[in-house]
mmJSON file of the N, C-alpha and C atoms, coordinates in Angstrom:
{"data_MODEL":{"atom_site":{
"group_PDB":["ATOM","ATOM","ATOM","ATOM","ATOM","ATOM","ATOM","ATOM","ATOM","ATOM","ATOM","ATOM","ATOM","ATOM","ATOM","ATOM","ATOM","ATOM","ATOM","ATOM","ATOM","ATOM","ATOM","ATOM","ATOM","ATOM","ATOM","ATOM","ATOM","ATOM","ATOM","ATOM","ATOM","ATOM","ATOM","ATOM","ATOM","ATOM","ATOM","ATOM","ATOM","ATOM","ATOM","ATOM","ATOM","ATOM","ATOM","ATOM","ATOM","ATOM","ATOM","ATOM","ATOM","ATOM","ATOM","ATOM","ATOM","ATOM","ATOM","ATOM","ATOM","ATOM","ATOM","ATOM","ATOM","ATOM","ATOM","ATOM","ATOM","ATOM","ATOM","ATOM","ATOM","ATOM","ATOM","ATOM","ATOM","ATOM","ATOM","ATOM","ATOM","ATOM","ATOM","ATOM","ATOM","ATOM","ATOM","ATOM","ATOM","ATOM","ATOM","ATOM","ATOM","ATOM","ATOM","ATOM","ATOM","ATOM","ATOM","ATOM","ATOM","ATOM","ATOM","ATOM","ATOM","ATOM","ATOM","ATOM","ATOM","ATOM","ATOM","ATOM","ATOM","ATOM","ATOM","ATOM","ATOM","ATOM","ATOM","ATOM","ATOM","ATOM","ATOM","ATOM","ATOM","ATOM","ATOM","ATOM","ATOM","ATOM","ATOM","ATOM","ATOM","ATOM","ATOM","ATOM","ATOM","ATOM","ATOM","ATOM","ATOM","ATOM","ATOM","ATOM","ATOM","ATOM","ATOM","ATOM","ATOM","ATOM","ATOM","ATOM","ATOM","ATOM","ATOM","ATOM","ATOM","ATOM","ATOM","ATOM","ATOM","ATOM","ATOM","ATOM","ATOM","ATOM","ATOM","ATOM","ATOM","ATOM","ATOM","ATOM","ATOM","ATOM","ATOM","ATOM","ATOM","ATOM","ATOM","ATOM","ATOM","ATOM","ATOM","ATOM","ATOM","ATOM","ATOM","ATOM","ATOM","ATOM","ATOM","ATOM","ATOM","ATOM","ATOM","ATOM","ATOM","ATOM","ATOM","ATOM","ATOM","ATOM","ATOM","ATOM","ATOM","ATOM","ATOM","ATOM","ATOM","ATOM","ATOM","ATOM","ATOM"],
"id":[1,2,3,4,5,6,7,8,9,10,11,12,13,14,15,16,17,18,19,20,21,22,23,24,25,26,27,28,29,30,31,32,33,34,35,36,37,38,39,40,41,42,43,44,45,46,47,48,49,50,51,52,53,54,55,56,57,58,59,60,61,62,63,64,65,66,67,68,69,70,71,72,73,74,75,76,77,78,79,80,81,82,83,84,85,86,87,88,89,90,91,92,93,94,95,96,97,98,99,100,101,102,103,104,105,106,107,108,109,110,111,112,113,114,115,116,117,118,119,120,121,122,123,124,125,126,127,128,129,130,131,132,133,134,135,136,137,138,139,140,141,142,143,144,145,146,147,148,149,150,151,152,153,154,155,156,157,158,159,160,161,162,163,164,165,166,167,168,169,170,171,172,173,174,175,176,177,178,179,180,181,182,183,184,185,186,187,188,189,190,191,192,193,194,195,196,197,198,199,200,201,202,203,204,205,206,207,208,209,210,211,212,213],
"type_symbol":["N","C","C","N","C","C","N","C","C","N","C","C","N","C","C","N","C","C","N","C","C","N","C","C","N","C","C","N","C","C","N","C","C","N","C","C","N","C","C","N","C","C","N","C","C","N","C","C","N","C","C","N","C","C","N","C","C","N","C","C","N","C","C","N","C","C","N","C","C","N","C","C","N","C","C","N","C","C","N","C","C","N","C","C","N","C","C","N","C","C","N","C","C","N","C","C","N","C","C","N","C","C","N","C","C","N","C","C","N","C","C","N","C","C","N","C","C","N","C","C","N","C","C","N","C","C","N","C","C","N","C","C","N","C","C","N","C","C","N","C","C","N","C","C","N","C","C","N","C","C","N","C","C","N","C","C","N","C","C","N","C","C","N","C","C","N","C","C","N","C","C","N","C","C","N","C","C","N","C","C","N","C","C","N","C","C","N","C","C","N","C","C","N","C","C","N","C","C","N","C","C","N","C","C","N","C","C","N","C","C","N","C","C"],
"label_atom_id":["N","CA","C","N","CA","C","N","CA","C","N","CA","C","N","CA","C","N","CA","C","N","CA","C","N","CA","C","N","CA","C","N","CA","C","N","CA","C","N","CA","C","N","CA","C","N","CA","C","N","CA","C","N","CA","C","N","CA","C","N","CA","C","N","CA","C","N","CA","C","N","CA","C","N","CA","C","N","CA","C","N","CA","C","N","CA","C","N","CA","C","N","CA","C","N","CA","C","N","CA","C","N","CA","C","N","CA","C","N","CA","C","N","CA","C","N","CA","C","N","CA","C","N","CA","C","N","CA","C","N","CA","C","N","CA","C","N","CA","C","N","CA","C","N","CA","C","N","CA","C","N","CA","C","N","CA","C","N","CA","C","N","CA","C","N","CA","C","N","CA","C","N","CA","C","N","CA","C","N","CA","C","N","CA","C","N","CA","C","N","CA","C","N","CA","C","N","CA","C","N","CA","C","N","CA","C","N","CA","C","N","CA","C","N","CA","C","N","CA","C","N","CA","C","N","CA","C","N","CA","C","N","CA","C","N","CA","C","N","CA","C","N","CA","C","N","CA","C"],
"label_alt_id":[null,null,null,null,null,null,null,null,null,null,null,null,null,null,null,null,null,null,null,null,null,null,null,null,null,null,null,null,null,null,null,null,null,null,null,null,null,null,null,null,null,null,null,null,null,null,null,null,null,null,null,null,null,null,null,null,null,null,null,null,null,null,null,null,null,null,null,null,null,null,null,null,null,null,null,null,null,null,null,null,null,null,null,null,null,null,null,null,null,null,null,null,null,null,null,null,null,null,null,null,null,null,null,null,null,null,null,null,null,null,null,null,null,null,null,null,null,null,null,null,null,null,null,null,null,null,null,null,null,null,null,null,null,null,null,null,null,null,null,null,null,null,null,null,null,null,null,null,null,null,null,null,null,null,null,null,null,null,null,null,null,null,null,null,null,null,null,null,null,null,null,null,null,null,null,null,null,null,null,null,null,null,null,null,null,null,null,null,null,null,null,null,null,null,null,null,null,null,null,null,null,null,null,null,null,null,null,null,null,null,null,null,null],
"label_comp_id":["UNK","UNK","UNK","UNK","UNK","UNK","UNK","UNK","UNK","UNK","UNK","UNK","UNK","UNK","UNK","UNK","UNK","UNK","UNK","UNK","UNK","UNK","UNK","UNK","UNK","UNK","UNK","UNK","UNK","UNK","UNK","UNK","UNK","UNK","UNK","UNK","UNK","UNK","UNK","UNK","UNK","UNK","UNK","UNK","UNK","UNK","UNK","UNK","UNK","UNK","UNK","UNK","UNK","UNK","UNK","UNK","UNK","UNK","UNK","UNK","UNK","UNK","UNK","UNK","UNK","UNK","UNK","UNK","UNK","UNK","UNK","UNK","UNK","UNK","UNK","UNK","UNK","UNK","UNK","UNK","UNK","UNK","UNK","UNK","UNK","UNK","UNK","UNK","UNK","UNK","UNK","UNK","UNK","UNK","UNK","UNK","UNK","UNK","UNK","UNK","UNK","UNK","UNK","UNK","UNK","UNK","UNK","UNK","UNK","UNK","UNK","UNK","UNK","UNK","UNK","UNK","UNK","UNK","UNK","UNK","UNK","UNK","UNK","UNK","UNK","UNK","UNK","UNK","UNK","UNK","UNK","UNK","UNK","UNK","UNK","UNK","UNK","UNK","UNK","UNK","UNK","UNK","UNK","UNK","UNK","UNK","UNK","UNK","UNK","UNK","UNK","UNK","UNK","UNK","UNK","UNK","UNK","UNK","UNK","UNK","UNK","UNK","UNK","UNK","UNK","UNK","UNK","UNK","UNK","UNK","UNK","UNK","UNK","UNK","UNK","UNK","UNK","UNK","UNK","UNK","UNK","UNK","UNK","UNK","UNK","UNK","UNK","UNK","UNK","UNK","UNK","UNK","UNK","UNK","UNK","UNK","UNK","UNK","UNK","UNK","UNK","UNK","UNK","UNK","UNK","UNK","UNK","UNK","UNK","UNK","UNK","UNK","UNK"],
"label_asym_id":["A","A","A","A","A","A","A","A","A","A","A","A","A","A","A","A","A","A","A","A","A","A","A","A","A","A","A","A","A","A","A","A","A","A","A","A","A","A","A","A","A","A","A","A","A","A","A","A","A","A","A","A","A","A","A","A","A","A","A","A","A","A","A","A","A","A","A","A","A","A","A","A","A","A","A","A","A","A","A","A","A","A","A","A","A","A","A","A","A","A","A","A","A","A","A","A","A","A","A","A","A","A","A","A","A","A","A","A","A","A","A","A","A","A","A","A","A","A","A","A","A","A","A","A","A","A","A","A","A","A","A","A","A","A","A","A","A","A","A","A","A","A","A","A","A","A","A","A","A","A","A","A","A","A","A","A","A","A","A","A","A","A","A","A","A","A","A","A","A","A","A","A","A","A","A","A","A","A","A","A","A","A","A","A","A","A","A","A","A","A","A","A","A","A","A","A","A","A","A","A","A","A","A","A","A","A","A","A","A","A","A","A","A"],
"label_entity_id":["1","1","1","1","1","1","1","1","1","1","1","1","1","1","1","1","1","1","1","1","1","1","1","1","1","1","1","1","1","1","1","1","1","1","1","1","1","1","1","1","1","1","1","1","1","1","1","1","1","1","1","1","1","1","1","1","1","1","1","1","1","1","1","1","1","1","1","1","1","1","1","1","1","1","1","1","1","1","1","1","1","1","1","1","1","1","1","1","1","1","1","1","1","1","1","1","1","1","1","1","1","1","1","1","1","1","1","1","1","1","1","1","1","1","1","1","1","1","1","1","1","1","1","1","1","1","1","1","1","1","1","1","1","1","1","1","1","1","1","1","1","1","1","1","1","1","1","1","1","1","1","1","1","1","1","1","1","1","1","1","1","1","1","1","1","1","1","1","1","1","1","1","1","1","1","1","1","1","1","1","1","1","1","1","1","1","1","1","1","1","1","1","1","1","1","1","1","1","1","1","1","1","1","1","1","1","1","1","1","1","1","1","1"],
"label_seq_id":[1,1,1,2,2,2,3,3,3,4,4,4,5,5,5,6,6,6,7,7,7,8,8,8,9,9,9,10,10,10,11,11,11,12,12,12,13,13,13,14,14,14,15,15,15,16,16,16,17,17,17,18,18,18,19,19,19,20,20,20,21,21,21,22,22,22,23,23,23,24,24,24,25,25,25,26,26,26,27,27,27,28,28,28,29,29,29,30,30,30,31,31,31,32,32,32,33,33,33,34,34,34,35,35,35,36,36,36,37,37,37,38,38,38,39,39,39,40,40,40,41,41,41,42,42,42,43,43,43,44,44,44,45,45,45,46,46,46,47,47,47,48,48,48,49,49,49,50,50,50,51,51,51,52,52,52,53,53,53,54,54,54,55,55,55,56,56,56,57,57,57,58,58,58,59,59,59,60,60,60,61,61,61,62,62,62,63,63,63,64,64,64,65,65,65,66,66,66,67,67,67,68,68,68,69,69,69,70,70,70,71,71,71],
"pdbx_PDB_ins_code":[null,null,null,null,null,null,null,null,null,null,null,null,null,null,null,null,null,null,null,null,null,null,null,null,null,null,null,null,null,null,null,null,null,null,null,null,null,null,null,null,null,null,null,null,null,null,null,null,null,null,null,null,null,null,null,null,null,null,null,null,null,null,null,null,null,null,null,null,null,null,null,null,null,null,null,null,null,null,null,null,null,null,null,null,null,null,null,null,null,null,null,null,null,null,null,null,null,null,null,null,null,null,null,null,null,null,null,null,null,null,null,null,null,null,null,null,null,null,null,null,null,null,null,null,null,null,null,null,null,null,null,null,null,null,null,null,null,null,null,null,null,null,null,null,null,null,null,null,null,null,null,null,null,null,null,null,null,null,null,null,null,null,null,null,null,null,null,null,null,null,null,null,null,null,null,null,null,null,null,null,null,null,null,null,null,null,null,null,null,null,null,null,null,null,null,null,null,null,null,null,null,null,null,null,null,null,null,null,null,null,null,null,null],
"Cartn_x":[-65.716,-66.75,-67.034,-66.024,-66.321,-65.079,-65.258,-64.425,-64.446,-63.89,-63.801,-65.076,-65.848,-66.694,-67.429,-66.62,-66.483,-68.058,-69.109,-70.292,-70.655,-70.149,-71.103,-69.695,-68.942,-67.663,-68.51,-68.933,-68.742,-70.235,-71.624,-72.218,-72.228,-71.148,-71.011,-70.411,-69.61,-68.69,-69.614,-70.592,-71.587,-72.026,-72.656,-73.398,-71.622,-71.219,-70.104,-69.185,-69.709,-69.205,-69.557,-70.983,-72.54,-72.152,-71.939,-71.724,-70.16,-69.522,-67.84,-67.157,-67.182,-67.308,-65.839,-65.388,-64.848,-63.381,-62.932,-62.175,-61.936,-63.406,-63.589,-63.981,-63.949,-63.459,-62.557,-62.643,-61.614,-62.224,-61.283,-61.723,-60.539,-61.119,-59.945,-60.885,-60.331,-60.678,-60.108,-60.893,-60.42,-60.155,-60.445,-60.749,-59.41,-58.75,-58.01,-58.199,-59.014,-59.826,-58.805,-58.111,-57.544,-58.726,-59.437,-60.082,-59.948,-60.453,-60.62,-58.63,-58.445,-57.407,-56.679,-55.324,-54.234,-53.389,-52.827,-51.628,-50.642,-49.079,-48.017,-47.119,-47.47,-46.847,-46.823,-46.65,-47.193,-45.746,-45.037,-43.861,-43.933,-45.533,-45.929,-47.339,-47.684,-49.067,-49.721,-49.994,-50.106,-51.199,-52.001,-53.09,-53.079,-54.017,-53.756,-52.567,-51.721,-50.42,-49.72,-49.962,-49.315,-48.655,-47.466,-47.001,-47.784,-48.562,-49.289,-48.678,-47.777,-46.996,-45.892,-44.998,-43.763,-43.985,-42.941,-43.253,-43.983,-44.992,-45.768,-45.436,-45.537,-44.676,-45.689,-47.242,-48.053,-48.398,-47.662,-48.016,-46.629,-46.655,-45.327,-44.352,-43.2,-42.15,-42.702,-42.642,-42.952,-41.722,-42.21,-40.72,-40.268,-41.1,-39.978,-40.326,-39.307,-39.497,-39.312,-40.381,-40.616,-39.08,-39.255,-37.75,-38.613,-38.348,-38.874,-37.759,-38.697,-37.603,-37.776,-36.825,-36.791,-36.95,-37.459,-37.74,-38.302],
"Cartn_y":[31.29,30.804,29.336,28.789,27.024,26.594,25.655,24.782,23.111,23.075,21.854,21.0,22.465,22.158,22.813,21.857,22.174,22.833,22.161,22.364,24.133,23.826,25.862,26.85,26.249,27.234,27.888,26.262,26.786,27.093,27.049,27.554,29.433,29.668,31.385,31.559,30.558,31.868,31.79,31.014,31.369,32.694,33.073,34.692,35.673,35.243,36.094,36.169,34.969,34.867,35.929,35.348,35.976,37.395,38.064,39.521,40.718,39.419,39.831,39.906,39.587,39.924,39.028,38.341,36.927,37.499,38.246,39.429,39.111,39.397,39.981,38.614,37.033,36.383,35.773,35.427,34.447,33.388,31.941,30.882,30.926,30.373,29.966,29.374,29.712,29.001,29.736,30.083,30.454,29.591,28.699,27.534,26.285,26.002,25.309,23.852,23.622,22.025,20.673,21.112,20.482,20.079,21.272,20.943,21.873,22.067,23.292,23.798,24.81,25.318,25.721,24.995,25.042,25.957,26.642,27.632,26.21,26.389,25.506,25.578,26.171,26.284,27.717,27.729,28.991,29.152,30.511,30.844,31.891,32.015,33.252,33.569,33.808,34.169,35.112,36.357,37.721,38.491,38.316,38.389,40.402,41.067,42.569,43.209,42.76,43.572,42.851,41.693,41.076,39.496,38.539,37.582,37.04,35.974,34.906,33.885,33.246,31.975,32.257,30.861,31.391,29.839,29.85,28.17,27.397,26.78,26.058,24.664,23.613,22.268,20.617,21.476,20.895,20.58,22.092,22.127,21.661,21.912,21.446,22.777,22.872,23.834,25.185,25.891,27.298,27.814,27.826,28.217,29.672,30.708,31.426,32.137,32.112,32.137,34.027,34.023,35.714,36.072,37.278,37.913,39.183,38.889,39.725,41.229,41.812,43.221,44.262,44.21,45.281,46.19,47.427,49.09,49.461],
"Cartn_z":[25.934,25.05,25.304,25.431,25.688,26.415,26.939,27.81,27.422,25.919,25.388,24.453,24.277,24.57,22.57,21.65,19.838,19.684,19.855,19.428,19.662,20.625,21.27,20.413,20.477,19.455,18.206,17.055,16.488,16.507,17.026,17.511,16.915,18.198,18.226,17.393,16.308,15.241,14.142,13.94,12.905,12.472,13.711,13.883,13.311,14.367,14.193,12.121,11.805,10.198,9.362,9.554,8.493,9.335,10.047,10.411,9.914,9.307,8.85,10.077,10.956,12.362,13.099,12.27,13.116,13.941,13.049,13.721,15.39,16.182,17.455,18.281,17.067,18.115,18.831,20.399,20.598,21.855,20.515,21.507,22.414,23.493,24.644,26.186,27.028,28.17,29.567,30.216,31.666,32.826,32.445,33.194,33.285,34.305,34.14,34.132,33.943,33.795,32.814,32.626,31.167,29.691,29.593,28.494,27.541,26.357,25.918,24.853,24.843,24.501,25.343,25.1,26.514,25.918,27.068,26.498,26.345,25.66,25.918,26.994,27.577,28.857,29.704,31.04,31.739,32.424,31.855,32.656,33.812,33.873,35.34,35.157,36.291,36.365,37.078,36.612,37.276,37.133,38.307,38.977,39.366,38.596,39.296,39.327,38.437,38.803,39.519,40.211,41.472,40.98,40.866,40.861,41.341,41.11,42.205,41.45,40.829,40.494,39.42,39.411,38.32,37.697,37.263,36.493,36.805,35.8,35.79,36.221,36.848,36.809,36.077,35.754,35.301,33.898,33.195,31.675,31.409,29.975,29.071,29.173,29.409,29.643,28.868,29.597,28.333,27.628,26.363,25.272,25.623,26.13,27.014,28.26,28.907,30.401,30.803,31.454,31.988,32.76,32.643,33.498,34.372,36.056,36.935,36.712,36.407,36.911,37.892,38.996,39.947,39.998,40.521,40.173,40.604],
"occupancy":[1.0,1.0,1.0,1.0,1.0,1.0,1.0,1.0,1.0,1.0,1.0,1.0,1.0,1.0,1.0,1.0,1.0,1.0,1.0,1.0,1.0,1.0,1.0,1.0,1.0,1.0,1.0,1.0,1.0,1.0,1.0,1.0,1.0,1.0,1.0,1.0,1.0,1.0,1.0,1.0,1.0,1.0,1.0,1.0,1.0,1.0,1.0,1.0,1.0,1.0,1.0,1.0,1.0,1.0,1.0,1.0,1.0,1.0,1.0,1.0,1.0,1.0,1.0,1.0,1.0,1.0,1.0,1.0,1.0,1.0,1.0,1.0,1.0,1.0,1.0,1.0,1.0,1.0,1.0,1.0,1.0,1.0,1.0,1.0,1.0,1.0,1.0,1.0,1.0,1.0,1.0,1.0,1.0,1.0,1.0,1.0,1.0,1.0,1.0,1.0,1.0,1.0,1.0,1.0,1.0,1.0,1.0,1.0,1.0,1.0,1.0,1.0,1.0,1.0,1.0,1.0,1.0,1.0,1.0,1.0,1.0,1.0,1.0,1.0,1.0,1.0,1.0,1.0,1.0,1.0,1.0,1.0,1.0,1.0,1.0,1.0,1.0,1.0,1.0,1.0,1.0,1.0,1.0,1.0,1.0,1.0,1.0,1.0,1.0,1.0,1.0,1.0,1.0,1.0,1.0,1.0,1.0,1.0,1.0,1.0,1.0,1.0,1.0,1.0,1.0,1.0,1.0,1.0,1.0,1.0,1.0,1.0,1.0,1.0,1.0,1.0,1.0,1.0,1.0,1.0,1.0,1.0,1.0,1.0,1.0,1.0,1.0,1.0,1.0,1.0,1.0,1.0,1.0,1.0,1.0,1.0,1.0,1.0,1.0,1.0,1.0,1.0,1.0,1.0,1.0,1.0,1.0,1.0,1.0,1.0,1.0,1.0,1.0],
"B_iso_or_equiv":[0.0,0.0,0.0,0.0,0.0,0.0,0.0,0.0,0.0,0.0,0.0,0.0,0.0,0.0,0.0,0.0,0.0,0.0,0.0,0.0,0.0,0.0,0.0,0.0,0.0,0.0,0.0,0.0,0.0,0.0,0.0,0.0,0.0,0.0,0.0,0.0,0.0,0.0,0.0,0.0,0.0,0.0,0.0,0.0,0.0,0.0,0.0,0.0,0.0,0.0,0.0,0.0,0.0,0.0,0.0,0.0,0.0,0.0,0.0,0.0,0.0,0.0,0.0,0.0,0.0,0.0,0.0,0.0,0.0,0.0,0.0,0.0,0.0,0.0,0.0,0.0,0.0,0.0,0.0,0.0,0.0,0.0,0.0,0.0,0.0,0.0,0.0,0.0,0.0,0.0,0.0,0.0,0.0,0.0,0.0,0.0,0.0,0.0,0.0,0.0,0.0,0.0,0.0,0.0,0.0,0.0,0.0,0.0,0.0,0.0,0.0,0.0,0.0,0.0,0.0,0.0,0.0,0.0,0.0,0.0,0.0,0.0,0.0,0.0,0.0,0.0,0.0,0.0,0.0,0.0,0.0,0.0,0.0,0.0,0.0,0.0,0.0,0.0,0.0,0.0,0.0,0.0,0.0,0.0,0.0,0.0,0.0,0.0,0.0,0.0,0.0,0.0,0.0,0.0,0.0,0.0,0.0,0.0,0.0,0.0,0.0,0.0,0.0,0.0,0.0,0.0,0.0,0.0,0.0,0.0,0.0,0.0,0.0,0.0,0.0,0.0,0.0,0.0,0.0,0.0,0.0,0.0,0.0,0.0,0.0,0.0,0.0,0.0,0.0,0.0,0.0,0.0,0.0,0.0,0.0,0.0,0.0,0.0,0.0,0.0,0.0,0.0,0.0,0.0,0.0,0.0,0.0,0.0,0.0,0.0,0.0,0.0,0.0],
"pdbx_formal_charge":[null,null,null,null,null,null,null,null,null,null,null,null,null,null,null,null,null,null,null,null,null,null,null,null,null,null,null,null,null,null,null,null,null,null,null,null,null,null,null,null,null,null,null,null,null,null,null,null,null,null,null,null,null,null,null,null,null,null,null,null,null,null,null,null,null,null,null,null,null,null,null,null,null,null,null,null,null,null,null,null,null,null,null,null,null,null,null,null,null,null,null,null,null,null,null,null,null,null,null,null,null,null,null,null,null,null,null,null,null,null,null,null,null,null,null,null,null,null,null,null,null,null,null,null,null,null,null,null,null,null,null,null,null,null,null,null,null,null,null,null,null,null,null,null,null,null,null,null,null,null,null,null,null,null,null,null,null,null,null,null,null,null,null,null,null,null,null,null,null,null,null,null,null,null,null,null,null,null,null,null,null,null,null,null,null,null,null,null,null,null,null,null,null,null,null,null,null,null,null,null,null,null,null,null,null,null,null,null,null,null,null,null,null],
"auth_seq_id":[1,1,1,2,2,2,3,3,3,4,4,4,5,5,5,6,6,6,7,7,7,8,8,8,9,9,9,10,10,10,11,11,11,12,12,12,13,13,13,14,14,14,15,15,15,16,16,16,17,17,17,18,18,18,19,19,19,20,20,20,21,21,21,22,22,22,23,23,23,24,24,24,25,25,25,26,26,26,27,27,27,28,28,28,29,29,29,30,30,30,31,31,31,32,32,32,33,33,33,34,34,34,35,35,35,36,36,36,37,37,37,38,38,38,39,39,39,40,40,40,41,41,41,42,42,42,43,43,43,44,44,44,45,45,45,46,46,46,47,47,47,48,48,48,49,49,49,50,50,50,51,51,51,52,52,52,53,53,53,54,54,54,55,55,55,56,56,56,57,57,57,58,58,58,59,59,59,60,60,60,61,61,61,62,62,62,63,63,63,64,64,64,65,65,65,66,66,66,67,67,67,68,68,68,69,69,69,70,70,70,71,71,71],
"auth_comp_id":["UNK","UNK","UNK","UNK","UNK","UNK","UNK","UNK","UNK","UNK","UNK","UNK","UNK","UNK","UNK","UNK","UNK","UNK","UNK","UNK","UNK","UNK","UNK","UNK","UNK","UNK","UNK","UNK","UNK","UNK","UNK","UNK","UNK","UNK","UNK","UNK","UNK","UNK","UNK","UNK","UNK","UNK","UNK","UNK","UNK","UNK","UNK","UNK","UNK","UNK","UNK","UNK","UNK","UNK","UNK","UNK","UNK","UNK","UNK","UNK","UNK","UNK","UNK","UNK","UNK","UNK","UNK","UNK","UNK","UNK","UNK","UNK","UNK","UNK","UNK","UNK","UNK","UNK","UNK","UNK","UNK","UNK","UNK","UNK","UNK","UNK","UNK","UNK","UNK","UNK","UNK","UNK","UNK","UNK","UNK","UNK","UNK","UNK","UNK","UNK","UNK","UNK","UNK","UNK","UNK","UNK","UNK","UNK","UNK","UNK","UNK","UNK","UNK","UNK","UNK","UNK","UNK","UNK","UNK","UNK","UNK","UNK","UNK","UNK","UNK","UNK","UNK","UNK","UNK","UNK","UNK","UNK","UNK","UNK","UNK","UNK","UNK","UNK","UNK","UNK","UNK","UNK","UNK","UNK","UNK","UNK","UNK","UNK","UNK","UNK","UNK","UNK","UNK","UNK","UNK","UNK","UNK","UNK","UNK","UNK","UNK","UNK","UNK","UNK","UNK","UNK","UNK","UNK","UNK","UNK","UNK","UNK","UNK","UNK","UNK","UNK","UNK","UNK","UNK","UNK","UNK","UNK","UNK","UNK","UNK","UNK","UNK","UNK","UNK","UNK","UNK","UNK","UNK","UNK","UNK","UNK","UNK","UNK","UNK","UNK","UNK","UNK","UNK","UNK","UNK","UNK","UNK","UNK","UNK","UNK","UNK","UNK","UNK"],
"auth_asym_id":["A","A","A","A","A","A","A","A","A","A","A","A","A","A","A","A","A","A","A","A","A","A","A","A","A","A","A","A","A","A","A","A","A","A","A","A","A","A","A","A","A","A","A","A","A","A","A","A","A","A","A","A","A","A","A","A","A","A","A","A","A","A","A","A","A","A","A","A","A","A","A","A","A","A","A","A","A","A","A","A","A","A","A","A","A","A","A","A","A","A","A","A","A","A","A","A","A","A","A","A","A","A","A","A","A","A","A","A","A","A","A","A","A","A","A","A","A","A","A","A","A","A","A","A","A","A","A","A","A","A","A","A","A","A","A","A","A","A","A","A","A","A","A","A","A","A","A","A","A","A","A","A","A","A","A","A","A","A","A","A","A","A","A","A","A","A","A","A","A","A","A","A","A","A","A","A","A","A","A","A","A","A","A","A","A","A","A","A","A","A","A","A","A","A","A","A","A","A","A","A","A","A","A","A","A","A","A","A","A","A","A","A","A"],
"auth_atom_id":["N","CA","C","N","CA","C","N","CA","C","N","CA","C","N","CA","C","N","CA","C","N","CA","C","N","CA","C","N","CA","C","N","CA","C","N","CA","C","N","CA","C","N","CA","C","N","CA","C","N","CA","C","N","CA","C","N","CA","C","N","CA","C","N","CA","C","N","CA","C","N","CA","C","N","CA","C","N","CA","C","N","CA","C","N","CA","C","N","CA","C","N","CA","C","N","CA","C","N","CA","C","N","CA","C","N","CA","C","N","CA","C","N","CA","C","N","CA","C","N","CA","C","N","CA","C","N","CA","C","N","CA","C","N","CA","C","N","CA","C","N","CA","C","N","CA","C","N","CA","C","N","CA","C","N","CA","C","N","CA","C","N","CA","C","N","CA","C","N","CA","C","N","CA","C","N","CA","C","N","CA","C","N","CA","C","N","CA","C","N","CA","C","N","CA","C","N","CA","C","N","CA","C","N","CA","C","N","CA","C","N","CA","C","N","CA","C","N","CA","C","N","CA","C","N","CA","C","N","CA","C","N","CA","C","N","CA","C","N","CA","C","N","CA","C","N","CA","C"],
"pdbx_PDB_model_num":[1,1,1,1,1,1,1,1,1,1,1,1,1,1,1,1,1,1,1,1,1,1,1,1,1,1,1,1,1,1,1,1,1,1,1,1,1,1,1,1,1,1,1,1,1,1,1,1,1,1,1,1,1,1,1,1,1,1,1,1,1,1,1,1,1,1,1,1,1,1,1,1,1,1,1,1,1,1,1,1,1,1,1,1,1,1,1,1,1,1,1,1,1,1,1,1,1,1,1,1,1,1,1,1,1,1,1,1,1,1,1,1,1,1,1,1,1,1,1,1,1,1,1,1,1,1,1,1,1,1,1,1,1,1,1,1,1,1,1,1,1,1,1,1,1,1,1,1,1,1,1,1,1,1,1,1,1,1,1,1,1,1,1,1,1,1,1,1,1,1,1,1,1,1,1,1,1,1,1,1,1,1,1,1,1,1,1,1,1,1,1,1,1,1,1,1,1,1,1,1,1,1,1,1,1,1,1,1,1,1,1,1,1]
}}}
């Protein structure tokens, strides 16, 4: 919905209010820009089913850390 970006937020949760609707939203961000809503930290990142990273060394420690399991 936005990328730091307050105005267009609350923008879209208006409609979404006046409809009872607010339920079905969510702010956040795909975007790793540092703007917007940050997770607190990223303990993995999995792309398709597939590992493409493990600890983050950029964000703030993640309070808990993924466990790979073999099988």
């Amino acid at each position: 919905m936005h990328n730091g970006y307050e105005r267009a937020a609350i923008q879209k949760l208006r409609p979404a209010e006046n409809m009872k609707e607010l339920h079905r939203v969510i702010l956040g961000t795909d975007a790793p820009a540092g703007l917007g809503v940050q997770p607190p930290g990223i303990g993995m990142v999995v792309i398709d089913g597939q590992i493409r990273c493990q600890r983050s060394r950029n964000t703030p420690p993640a309070t808990r850390i993924p466990t790979i399991i073999e099988g």
